[in-house]
Backbone of each chain as ProteinMPNN parsed JSONL, in Angstrom:
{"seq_chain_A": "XXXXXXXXXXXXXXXXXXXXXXXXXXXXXXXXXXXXXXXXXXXXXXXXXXXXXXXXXXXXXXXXXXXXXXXXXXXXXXXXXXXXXXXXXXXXXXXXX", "coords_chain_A": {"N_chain_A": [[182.013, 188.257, 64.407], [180.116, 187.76, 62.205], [178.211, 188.417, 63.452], [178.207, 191.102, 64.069], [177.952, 191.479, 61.452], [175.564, 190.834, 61.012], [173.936, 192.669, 62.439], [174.72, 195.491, 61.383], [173.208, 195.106, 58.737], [170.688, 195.049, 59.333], [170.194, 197.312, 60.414], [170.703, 199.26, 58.762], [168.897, 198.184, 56.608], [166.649, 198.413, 58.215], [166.447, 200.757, 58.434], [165.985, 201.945, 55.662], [163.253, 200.48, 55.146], [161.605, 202.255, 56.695], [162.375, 204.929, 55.247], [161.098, 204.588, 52.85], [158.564, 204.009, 53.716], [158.191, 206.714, 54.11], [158.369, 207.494, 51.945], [155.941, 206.846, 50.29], [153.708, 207.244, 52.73], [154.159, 210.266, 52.25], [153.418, 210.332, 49.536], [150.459, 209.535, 49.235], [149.64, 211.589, 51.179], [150.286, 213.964, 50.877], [149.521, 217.521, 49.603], [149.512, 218.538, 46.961], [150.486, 218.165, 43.358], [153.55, 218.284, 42.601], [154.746, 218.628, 45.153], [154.029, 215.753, 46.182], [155.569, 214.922, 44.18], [157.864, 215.312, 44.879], [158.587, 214.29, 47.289], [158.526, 211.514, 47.048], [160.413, 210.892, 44.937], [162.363, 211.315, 46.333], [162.569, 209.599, 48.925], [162.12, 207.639, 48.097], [164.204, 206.529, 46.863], [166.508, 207.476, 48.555], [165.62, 205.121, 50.135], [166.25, 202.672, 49.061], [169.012, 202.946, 48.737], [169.259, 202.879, 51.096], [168.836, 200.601, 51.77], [170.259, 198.921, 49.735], [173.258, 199.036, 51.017], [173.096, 197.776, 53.21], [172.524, 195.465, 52.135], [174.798, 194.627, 50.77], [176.919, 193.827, 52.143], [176.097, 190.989, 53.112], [175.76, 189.944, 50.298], [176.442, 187.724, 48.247], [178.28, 187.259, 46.395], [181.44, 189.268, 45.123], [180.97, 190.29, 42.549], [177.595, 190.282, 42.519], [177.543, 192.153, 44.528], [178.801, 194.214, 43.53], [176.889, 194.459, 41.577], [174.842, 195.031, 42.986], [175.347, 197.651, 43.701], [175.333, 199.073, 41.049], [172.509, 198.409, 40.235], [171.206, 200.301, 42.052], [172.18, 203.071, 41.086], [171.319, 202.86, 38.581], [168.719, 203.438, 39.186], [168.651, 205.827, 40.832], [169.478, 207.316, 38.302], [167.134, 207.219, 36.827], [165.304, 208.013, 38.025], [165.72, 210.705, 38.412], [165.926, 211.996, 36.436], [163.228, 211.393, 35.297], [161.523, 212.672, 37.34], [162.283, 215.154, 36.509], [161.01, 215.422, 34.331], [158.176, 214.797, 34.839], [157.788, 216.959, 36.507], [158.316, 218.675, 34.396], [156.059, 218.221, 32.957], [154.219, 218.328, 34.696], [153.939, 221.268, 35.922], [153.369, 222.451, 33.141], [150.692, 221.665, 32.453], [149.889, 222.78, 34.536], [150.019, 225.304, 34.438], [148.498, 225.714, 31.956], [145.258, 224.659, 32.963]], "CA_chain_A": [[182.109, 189.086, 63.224], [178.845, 187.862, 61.224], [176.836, 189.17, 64.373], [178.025, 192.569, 63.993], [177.301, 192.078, 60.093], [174.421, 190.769, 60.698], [173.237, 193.732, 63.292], [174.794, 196.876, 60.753], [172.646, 194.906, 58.111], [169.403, 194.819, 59.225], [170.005, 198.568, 61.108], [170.605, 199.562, 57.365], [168.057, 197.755, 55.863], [165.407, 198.727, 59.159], [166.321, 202.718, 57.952], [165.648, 201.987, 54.256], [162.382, 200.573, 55.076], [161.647, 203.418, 57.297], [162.42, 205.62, 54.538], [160.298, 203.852, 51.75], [157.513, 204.632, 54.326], [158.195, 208.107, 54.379], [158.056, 208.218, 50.673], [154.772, 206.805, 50.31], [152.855, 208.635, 52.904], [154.138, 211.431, 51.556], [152.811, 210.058, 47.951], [149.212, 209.77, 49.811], [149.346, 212.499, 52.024], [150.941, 215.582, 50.236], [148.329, 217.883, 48.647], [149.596, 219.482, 45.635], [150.944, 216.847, 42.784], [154.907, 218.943, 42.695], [154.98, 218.221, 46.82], [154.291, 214.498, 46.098], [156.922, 213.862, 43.484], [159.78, 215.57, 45.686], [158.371, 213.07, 48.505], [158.216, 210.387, 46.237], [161.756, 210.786, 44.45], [163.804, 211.523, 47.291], [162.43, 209.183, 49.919], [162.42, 206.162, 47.554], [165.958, 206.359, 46.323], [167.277, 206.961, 49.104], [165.472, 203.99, 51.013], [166.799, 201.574, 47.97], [170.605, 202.824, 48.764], [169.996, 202.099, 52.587], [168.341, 198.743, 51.872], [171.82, 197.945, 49.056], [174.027, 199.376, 51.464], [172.736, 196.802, 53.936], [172.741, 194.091, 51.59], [176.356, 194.809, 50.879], [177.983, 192.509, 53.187], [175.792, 189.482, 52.945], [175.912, 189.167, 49.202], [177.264, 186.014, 47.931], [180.042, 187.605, 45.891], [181.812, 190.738, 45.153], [180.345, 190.543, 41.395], [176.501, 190.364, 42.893], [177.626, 193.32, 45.049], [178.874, 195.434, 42.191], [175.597, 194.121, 40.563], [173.401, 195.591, 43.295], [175.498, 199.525, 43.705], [174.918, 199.558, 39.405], [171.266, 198.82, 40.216], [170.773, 201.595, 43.038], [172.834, 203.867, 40.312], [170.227, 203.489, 37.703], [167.033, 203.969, 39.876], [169.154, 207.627, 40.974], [169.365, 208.469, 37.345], [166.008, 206.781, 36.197], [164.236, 208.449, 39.264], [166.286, 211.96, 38.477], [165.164, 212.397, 34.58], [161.616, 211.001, 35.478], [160.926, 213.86, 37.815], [162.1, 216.856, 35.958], [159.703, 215.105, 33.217], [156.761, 214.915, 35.136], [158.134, 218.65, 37.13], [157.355, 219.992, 33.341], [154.535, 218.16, 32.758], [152.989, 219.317, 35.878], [154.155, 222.299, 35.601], [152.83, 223.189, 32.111], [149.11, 221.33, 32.674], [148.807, 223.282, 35.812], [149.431, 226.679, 33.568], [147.224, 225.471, 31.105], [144.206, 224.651, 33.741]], "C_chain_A": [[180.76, 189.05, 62.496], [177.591, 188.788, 62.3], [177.109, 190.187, 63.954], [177.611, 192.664, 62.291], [176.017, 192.197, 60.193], [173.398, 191.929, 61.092], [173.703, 195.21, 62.118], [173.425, 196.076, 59.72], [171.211, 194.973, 58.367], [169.045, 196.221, 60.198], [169.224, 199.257, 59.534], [169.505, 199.216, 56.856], [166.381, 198.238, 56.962], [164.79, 200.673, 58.448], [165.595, 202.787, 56.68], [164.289, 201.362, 54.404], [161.588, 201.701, 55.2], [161.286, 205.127, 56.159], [161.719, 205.448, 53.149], [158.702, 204.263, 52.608], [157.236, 206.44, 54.235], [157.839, 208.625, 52.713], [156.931, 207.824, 50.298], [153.518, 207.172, 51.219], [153.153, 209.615, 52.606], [153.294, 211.511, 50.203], [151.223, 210.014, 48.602], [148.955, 210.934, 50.507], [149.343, 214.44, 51.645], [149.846, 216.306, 49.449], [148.85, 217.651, 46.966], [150.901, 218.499, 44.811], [153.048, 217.361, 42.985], [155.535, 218.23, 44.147], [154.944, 216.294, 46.704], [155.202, 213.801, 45.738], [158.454, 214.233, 43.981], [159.511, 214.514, 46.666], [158.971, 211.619, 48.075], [159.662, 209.658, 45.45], [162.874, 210.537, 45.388], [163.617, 210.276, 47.983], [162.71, 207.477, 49.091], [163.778, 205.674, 47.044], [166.957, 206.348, 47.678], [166.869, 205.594, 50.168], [166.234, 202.639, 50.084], [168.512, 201.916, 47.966], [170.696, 202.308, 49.652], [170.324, 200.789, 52.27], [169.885, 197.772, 50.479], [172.455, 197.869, 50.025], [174.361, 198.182, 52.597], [173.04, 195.252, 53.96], [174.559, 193.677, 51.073], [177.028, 193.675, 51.033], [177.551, 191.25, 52.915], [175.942, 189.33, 51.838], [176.534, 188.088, 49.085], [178.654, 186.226, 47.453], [179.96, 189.087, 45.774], [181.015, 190.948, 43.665], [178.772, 191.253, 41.588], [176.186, 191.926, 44.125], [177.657, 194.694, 44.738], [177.473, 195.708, 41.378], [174.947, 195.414, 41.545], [173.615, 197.181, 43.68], [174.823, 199.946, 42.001], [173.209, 199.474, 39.548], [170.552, 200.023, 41.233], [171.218, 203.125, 41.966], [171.955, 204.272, 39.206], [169.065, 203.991, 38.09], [167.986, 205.273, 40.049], [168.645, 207.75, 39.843], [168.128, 208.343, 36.708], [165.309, 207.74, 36.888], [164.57, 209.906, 38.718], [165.314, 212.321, 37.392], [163.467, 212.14, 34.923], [161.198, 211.978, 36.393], [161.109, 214.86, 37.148], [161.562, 216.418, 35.067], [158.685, 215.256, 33.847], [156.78, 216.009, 36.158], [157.649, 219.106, 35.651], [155.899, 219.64, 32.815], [153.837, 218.367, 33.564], [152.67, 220.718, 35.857], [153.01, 223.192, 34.296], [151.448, 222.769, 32.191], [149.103, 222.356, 33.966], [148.837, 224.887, 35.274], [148.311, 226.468, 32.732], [145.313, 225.274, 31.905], [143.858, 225.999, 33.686]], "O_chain_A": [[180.237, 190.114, 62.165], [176.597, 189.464, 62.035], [176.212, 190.587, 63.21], [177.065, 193.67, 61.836], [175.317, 193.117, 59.769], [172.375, 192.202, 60.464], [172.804, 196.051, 62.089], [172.369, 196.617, 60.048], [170.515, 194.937, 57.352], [167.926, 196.344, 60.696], [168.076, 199.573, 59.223], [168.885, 200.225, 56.521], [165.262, 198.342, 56.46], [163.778, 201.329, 58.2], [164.665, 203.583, 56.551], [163.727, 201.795, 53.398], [160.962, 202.194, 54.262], [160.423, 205.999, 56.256], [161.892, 206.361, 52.342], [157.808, 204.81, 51.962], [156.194, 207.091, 54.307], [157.294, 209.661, 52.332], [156.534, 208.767, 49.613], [152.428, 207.389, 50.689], [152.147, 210.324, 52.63], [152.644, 212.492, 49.844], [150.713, 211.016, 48.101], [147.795, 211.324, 50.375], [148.771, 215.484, 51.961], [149.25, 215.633, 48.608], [148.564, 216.8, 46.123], [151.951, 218.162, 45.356], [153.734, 216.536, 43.588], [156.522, 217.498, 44.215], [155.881, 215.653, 47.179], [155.7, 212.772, 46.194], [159.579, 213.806, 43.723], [160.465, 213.753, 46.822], [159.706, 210.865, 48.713], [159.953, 208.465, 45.358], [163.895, 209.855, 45.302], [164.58, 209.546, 47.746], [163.337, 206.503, 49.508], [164.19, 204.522, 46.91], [167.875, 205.555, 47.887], [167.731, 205.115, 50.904], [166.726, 201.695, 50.702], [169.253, 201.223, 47.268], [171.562, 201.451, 49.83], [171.337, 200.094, 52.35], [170.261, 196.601, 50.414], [172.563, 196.702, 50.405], [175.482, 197.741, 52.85], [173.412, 194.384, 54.75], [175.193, 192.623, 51.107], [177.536, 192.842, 50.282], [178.339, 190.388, 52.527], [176.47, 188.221, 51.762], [177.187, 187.591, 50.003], [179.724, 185.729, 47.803], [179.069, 189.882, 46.074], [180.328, 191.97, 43.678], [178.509, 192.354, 41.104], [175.137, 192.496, 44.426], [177.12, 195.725, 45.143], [177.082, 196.713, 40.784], [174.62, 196.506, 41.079], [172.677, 197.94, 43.922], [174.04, 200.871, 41.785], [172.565, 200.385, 39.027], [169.432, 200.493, 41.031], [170.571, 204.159, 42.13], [171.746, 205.426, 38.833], [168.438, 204.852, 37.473], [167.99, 205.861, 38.968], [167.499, 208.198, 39.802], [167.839, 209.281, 35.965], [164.57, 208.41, 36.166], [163.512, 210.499, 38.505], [164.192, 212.818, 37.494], [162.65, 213.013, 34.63], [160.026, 212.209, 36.095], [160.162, 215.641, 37.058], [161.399, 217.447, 34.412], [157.996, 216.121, 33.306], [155.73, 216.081, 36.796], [156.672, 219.852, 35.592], [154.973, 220.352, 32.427], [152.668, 218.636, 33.289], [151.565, 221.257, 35.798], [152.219, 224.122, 34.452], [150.747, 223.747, 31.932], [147.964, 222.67, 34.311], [147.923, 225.658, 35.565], [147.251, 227.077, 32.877], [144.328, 225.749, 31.339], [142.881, 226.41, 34.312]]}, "seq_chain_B": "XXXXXXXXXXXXXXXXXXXXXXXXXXXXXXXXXXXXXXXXXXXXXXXXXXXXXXXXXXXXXXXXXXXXXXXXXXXXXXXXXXXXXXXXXXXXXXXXXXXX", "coords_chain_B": {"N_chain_B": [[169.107, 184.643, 59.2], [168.361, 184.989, 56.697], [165.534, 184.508, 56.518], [164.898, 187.084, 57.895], [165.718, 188.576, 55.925], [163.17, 188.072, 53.831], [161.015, 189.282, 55.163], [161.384, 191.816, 55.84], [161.359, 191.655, 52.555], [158.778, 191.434, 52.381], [157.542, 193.824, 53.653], [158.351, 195.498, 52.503], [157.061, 195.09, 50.022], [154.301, 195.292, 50.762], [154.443, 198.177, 51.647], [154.796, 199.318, 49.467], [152.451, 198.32, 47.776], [150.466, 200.055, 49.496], [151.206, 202.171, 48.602], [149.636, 201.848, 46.049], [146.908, 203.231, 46.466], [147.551, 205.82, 45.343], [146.873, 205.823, 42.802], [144.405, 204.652, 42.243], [143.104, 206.653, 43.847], [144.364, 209.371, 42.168], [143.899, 212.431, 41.337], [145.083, 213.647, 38.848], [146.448, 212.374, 35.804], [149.435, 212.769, 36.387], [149.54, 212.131, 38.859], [149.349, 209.2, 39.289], [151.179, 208.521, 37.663], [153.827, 208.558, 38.896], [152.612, 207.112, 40.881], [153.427, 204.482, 39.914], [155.978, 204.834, 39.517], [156.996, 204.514, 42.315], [155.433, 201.743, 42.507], [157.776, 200.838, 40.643], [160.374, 201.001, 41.886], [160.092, 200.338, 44.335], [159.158, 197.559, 43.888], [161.734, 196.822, 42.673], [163.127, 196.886, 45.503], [162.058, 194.74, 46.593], [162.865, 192.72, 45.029], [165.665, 192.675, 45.29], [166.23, 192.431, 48.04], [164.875, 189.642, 48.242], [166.404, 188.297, 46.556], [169.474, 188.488, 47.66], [168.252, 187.395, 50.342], [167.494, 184.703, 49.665], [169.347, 183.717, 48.362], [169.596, 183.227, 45.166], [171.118, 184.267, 42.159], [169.948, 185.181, 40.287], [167.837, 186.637, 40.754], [168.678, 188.881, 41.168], [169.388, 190.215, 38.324], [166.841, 190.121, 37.239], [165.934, 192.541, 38.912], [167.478, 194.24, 37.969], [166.693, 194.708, 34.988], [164.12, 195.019, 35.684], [164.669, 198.139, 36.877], [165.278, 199.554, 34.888], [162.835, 198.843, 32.879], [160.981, 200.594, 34.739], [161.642, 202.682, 34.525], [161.735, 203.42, 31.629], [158.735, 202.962, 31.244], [157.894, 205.475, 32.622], [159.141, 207.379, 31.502], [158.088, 207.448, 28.601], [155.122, 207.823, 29.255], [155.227, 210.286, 30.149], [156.563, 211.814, 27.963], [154.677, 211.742, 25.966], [152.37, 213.052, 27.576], [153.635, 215.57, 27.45], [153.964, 216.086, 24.899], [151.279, 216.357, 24.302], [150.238, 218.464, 25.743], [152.061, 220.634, 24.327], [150.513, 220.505, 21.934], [147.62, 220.781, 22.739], [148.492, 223.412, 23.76], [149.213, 224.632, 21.573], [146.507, 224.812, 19.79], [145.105, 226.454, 21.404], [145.853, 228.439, 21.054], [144.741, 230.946, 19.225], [144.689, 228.927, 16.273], [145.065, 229.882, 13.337], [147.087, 231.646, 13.03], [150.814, 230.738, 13.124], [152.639, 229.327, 15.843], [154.115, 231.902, 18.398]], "CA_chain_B": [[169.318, 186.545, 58.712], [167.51, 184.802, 55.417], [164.189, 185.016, 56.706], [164.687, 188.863, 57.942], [165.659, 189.767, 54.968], [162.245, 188.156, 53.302], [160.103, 189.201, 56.177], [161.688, 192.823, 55.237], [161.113, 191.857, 51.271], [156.887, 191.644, 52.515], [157.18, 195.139, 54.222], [158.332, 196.659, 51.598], [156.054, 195.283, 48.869], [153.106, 195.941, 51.648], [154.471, 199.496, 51.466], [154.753, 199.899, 47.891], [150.749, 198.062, 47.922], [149.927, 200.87, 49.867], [151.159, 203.538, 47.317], [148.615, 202.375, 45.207], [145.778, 204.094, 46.467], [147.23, 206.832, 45.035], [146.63, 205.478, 41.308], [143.112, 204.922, 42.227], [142.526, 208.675, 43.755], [145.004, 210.228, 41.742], [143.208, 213.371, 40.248], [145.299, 213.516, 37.253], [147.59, 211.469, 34.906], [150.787, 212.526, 36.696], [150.093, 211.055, 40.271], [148.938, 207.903, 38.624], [152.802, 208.012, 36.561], [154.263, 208.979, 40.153], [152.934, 205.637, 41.846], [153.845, 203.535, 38.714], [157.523, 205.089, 39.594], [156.827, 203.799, 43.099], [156.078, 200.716, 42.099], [158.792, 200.499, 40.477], [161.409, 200.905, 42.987], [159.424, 199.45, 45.631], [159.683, 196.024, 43.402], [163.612, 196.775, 42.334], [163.725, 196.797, 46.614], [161.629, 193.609, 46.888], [163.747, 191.771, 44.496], [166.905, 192.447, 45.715], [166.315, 191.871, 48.999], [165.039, 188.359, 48.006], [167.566, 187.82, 45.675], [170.02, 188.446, 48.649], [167.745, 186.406, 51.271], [167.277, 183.285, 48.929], [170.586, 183.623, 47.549], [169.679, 183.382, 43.932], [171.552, 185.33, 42.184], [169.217, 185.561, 38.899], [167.086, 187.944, 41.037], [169.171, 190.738, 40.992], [169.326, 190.695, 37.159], [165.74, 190.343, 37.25], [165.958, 194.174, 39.647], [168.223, 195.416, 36.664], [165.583, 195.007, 34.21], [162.969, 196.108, 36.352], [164.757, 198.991, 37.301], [165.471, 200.441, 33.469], [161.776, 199.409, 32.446], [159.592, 201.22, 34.766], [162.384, 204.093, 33.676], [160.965, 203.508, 30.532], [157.169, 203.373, 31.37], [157.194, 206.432, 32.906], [159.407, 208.596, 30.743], [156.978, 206.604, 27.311], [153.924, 208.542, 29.638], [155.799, 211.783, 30.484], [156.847, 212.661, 26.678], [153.421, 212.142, 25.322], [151.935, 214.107, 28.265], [153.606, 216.947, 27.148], [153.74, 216.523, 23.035], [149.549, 216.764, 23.922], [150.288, 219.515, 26.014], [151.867, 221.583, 23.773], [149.625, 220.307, 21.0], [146.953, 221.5, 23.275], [148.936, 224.709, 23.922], [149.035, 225.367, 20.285], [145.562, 224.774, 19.3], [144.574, 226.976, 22.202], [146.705, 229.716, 20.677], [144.362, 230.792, 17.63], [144.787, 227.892, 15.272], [144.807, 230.271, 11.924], [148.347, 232.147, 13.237], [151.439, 229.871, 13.726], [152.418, 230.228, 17.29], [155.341, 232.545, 18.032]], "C_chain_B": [[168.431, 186.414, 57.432], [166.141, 184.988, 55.459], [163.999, 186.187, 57.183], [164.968, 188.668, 56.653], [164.135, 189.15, 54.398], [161.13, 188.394, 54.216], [160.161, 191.031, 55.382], [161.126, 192.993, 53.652], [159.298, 192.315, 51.43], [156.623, 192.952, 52.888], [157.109, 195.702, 53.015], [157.319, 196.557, 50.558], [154.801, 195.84, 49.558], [153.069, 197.795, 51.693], [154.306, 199.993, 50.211], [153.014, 199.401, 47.549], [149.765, 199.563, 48.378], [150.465, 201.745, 48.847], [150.406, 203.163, 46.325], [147.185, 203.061, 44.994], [146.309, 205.28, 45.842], [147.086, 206.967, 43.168], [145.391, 205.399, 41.477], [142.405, 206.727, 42.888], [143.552, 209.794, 43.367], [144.402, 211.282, 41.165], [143.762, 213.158, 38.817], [146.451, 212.739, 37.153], [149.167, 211.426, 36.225], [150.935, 212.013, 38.435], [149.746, 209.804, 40.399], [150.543, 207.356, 38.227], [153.461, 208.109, 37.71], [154.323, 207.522, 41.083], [152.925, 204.64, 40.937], [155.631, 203.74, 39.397], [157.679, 204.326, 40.883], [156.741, 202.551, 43.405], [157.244, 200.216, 41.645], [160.526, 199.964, 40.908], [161.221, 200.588, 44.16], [160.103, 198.171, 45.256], [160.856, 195.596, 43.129], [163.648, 195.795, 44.034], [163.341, 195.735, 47.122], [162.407, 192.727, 46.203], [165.153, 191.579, 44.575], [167.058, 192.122, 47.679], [165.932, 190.369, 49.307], [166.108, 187.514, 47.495], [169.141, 187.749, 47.078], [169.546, 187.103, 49.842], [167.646, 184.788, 50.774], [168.843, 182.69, 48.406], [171.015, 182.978, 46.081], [169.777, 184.297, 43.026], [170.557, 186.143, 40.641], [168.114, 186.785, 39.345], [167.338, 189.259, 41.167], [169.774, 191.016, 39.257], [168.141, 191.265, 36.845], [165.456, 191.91, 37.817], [166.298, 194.795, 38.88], [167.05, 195.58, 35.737], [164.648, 195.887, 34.619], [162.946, 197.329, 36.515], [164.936, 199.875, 35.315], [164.075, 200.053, 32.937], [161.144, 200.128, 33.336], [160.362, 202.514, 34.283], [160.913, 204.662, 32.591], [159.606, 203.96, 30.267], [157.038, 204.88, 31.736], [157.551, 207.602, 32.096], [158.665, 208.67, 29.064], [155.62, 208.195, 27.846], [154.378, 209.811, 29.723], [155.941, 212.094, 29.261], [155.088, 212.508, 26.106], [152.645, 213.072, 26.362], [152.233, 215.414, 27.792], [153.845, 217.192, 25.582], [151.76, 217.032, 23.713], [149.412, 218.181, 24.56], [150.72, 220.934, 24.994], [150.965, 221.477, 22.417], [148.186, 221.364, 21.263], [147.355, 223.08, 22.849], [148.423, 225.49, 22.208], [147.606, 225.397, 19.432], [144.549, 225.936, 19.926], [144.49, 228.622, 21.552], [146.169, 230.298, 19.143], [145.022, 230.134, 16.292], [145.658, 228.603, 14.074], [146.766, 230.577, 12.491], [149.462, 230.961, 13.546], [152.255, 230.467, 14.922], [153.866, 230.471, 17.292], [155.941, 231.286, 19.038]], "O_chain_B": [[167.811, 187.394, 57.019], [165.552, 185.572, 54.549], [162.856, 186.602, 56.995], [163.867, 188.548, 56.116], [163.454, 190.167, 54.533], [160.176, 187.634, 54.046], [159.297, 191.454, 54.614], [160.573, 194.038, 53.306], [158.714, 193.207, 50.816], [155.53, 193.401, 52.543], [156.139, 196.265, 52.508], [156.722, 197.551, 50.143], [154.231, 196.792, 49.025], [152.07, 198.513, 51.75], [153.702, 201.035, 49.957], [152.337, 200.283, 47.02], [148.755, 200.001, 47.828], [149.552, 201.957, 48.049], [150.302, 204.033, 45.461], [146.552, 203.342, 43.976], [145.378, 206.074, 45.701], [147.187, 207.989, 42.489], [144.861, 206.235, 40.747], [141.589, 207.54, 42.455], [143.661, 210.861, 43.972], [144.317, 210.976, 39.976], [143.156, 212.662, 37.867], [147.254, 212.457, 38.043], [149.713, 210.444, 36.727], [151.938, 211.668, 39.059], [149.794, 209.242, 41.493], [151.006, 206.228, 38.398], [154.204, 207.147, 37.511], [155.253, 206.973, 41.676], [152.214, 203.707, 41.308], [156.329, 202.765, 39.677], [158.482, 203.397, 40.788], [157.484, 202.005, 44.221], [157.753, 199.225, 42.169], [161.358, 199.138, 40.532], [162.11, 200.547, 45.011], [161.094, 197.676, 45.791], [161.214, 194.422, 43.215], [163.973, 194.611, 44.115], [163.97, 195.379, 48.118], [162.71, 191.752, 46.891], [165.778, 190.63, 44.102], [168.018, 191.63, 48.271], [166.401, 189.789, 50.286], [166.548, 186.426, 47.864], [169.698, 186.655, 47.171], [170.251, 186.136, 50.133], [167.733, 183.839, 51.553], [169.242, 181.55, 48.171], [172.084, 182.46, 45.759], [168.882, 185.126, 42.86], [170.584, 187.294, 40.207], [167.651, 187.632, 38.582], [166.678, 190.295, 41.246], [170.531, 191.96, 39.028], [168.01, 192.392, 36.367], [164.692, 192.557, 37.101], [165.791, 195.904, 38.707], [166.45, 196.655, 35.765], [164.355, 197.016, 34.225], [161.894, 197.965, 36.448], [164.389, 200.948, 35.059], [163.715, 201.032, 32.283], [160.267, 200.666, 32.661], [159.725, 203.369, 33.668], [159.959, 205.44, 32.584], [159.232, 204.855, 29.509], [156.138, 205.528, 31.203], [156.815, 208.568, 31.892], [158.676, 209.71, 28.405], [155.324, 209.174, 27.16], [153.6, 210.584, 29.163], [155.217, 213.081, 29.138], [154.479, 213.561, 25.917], [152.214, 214.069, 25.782], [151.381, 216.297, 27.693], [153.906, 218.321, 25.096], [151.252, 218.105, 23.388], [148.639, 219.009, 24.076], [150.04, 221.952, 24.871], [150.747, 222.551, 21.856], [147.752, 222.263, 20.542], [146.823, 223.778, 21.985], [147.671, 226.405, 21.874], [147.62, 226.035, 18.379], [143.535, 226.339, 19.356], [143.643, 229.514, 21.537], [146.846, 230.205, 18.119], [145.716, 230.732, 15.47], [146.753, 228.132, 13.768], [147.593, 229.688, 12.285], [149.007, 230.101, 14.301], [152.525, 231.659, 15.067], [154.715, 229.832, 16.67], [157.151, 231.177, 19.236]]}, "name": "protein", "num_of_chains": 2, "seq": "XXXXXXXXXXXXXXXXXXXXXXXXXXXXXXXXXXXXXXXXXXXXXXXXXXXXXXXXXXXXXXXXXXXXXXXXXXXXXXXXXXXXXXXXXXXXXXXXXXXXXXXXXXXXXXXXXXXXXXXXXXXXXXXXXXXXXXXXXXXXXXXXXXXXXXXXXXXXXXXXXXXXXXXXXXXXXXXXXXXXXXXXXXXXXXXXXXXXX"}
């Protein structure tokens, strides 16, 4: 039984690296600042659900489990509001240029 | 499985390390506030995967915090970005008239 936890856990947690990669070459690679922060938003949130999703099982308790979905829950909505802020502040500096 | 997961915790900060070149050649302000956000949730993903691997559980309070300030930092930089913007805007907009 712990083998197969241990093997979904570190599939999970292999993807969510994976995907933390993807959002930072995108953050280096992407020209135009708009293209970065969709890279940047998406790819990092969801690599921080794989990498809970992962951690899931091994936690210690069910409390520390609950703990770590409420912290994947605020990075979503922290990450959400913080792009369409810096979507209008890009936005309106790149009319203004 | 304790040392994957902190072998995993080094990738990821090594990955989130690497998003900071783009604070040093960011052209402007907002891909500077962009890999601040990066940081941010890079380090949430480094501290809960320690906090898991070590099995102390004070490190995933420590992730909660982390994760509601860089919130903070970046939406602090994002509202003054754009009060100066439209400050800008409106100064742009002959001064003497108030702007429609």
């Amino acid at each position: 039984m712990t083998a197969l936890v241990a093997l979904f856990s570190t599939a999970a947690i292999g993807a969510g690296i994976i995907f933390f990669l993807a959002g930072t070459v995108g953050l280096i690679r992407f020209p135009d600042g708009l293209t970065r922060l969709h890279a940047l938003t998406k790819a990092d949130n969801l690599g921080l659900g794989l990498i809970v999703i992962g951690l899931l099982p091994l936690s210690s308790s069910v409390g520390m489990a609950l703990k770590l979905v409420v912290i994947w829950a605020l990075v979503q909505f922290a990450g959400a509001t913080v792009a369409q802020l810096i979507a209008r502040v890009a936005r309106s500096t790149e009319r203004g240029e | 499985m304790a040392d994957a997961l902190t072998v995993a915790a080094v990738i990821v900060l090594a990955i989130a390390a690497v998003g900071l070149v783009r604070v040093l050649r960011g052209p402007s302000r907002i891909d500077r506030m962009m890999a601040v956000q990066l940081l941010g949730s890079g380090s949430v993903a480094v501290l809960v995967l320690l906090a898991v691997g070590s099995g102390t559980d004070a490190l995933v309070d420590i992730a909660l915090t982390l994760a509601l300030l860089a919130a903070f930092a970046s939406i602090a930089l994002a509202t003054t970005l754009a009060q100066k913007a439209t400050a800008a805007a409106k100064a742009e907009h002959a001064p003497g008239t108030p702007a429609s």
